[in-house]
C-alpha positions in Angstrom: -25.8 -24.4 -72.4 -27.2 -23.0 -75.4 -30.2 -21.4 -73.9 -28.1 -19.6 -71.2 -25.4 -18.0 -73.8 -28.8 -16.8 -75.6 -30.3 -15.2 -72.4 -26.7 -14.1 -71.7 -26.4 -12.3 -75.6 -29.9 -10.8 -74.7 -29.4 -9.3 -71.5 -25.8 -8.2 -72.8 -28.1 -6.1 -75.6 -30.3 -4.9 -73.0 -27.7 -3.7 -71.0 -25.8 -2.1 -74.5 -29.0 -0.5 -75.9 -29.9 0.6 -72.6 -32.8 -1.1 -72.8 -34.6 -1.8 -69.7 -35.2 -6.2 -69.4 -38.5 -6.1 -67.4 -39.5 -4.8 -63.6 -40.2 -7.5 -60.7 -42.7 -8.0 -59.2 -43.5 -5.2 -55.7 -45.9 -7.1 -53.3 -48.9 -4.7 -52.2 -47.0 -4.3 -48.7 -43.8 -2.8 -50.3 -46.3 -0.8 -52.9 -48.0 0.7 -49.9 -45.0 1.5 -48.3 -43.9 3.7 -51.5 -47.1 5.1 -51.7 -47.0 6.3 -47.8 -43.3 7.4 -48.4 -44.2 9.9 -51.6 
């Protein structure tokens, strides 16, 4: 329980700071679709 208030305190900093957290991961069929799109 611990580790999940931490990652809870952290993301709550992010999200005050404005900070982004980190981007997922876009599979090359979604990438070429946003590269087609643009």
């Amino acid at each position: 329980m611990l580790i999940a208030a931490g990652l809870n305190l952290h993301r709550l900093d992010a999200w005050w700071t404005e900070t982004p957290i980190g981007t997922t991961h876009i599979s090359r069929l979604a990438r070429l679709g946003l590269e087609l799109a643009a």
